[in-house]
N, C-alpha and C positions, 0 to 999 in steps of 0.2 A: 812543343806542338801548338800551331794556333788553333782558336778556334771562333768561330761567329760570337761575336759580342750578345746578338740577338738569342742563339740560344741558349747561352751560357746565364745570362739575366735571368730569361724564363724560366731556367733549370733552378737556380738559385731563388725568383719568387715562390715558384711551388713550394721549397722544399722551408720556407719560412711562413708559408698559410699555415704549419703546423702549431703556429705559435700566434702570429700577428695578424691582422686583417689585410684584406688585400690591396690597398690601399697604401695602409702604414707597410708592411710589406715590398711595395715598389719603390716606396722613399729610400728604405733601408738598403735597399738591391742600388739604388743608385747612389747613393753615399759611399757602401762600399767598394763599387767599381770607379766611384770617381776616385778616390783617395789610394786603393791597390793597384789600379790600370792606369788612373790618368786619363780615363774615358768618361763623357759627358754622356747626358741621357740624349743629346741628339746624336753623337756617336754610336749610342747604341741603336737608334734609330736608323740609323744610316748604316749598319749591321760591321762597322767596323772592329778587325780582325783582332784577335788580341790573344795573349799566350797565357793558359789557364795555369794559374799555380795551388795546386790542390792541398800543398801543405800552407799556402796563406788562408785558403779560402774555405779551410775544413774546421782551422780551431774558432775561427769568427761565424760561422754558420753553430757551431758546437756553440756556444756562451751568447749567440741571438736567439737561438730557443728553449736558453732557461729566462730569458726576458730582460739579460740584463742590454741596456741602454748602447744604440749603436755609438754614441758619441764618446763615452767609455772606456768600449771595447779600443776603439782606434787615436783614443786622445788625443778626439779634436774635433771640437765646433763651433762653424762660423757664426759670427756677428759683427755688422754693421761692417762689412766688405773685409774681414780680420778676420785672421784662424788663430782658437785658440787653444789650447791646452787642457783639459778639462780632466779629472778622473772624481768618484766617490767623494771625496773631500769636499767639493763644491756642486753648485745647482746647475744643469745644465742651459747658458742663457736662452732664452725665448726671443721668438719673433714681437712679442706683443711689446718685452723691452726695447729693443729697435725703434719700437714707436714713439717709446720716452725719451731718447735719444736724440732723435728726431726732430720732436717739441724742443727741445731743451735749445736743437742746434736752430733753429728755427727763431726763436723767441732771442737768443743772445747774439751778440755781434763777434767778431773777432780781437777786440780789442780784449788786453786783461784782464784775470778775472780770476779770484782766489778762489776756488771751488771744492768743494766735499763732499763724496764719496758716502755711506752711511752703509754698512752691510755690502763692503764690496765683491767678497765673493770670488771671483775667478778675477776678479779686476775690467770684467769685462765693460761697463758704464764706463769707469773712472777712465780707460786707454782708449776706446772709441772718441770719445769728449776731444780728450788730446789728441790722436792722429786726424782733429776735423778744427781743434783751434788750438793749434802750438804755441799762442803769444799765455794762455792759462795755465794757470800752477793747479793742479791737481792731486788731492790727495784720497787718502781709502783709507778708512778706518773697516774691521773685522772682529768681532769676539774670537775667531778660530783662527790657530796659529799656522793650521795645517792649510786654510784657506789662502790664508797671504802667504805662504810659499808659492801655491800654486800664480797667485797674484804676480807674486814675484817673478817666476818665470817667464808669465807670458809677456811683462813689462822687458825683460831681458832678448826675450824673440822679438819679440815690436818694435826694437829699437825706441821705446815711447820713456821718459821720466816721470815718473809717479811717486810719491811721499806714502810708502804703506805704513801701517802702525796697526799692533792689537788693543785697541780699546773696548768698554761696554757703554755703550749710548746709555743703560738705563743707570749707571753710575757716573757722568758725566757732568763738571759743575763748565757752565755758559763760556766760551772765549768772545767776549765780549765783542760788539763791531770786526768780526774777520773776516767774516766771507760775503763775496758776491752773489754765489751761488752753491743751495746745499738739495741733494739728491738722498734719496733712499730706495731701495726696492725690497722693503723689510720682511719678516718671515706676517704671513698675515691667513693664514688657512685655520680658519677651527679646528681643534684635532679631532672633531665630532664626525668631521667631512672625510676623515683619511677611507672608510671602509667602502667612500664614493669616487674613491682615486684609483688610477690606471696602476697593477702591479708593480709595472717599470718603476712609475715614479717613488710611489711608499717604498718599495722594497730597496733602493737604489741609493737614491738620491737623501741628500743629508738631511732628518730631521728636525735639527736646527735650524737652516735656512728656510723650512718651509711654515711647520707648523704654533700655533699659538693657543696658549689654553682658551676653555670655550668661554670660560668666567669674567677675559678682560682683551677680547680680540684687538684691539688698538690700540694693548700696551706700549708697542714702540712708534705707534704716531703721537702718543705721547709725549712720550719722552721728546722723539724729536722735532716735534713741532715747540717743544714747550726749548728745547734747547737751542734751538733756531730765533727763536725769539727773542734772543739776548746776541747770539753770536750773529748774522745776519748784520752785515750795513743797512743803515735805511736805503728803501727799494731794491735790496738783496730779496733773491725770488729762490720758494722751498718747489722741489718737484717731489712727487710721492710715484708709486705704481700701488694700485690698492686693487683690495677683492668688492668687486663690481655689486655685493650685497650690503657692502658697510660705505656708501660715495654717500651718502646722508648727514652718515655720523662723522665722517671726515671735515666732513663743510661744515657741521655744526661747531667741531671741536677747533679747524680751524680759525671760524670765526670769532669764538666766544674769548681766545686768548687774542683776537686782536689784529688777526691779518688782515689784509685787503686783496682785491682783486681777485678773488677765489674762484677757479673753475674745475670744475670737475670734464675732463674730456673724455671721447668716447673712442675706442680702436678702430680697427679695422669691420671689425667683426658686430658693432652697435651696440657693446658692454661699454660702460664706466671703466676704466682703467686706469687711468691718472688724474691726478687733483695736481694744482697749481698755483701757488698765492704768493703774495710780496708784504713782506714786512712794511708797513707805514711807518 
């Protein structure tokens, strides 16, 4: 049976105000008809017809209003023009990384470029990099075994080559002169903060990747700025993504081991979000 896209949507936000803002709500209504349907929000706008299937669209309405995370449910969220793979195991990518990305592509040329990954997570930095400069060798290092499967896979969808490995940055001794280019988008949240965080995300979303004690919030800018320092070519450039109330203490601690060119840049949004520097 068809039925109008338009009120199948509407039927579908109301019955998630139960749980999500109205708002977040129409995101979710549209993620899911585009990924079930195959319908865009200007199709829905354009009241285009579409055949309701109630045993898809009953158990994903059912597990969107205990709160869990649409991207999830349906494993899979876009970044940087790539869909990927995503479940509990990993962080759901964000738009605000898009913007690291972005700089990253922006600031480098296409020519070669040995690059590192740092906390790669879905894989999602390390495959976007490569589907935008194919002549680089890209790798992803992870603490979670369960993370780089998922890495895995979507490297396997992407038709993209990527070098994954489980290491721990904070036990890692320098490889001397190797990369061109080293990233991180490291766990950087006080865990003082989690009781100020959206349900979805605490309850959801992995632990690991987000949070840091409140005792040493920069432990892994630490470590990797301190291990950059050594493995870095000269004029090899570190990107960070950082929490917008420690872009201070980043530039401090960049500075004082000795980087140059140090910029803290701002989002979309007028927060501090990424730091940027180049080994001398």
């Amino acid at each position: 049976m068809s039925l109008s896209s338009k009120v199948l949507y509407d039927q579908f936000v109301r019955k998630l105000e139960a749980k999500w803002r109205l708002e977040e709500s129409k995101k979710i209504a549209e993620i899911v008809f585009d990924h079930l349907f195959e319908i865009s929000r200007i199709d829905i706008f354009l009241n285009k017809s579409v055949s309701q299937l109630e045993e898809q669209l009953a158990p994903i309405l059912k597990r969107l209003l205990k709160g869990e995370p649409v991207q999830y449910i349906l494993n899979n969220a876009p970044f940087f023009g790539l869909s990927f793979f995503v479940n509990p195991d990993v962080l759901i990518p964000r738009q605000e990384t898009e913007e690291l990305v972005a700089l990253i592509l922006k600031e480098n040329d296409h020519g070669y470029k040995n690059t590192l990954d740092i906390g790669t997570g879905s894989g999602n930095i390390a495959l976007a990099l490569h589907a935008q400069r194919p002549k680089w060798e890209l790798t992803g290092w992870d603490l979670s075994p369960q993370a780089l499967e998922i890495a895995k896979i979507n490297a396997n969808q992407l038709n993209l080559n990527v070098n994954f490995a489980c290491l721990d940055i904070l036990n890692k001794d320098p490889d001397m002169d190797q990369y061109h280019v080293i990233i991180s988008n490291p766990p950087y949240i006080p865990s003082s903060e989690k009781s100020l965080m959206a349900g979805h995300v605490v309850d959801h979303e992995p632990e690991l990747a987000l949070f840091v004690a409140d005792d040493h919030p920069l432990i892994f800018y630490d470590a990797i700025a301190s291990y950059a320092l050594k493995s870095l070519k000269k004029q090899g450039k570190l990107y960070f993504e950082i929490h917008e109330d420690f872009a201070y203490q980043i530039q401090t601690l960049l500075s004082h081991l000795g980087f140059k060119g140090i910029v803290i840049h701002q989002d979309l949004n007028k927060k501090a979000r990424m730091a940027s520097a180049v080994r001398a």
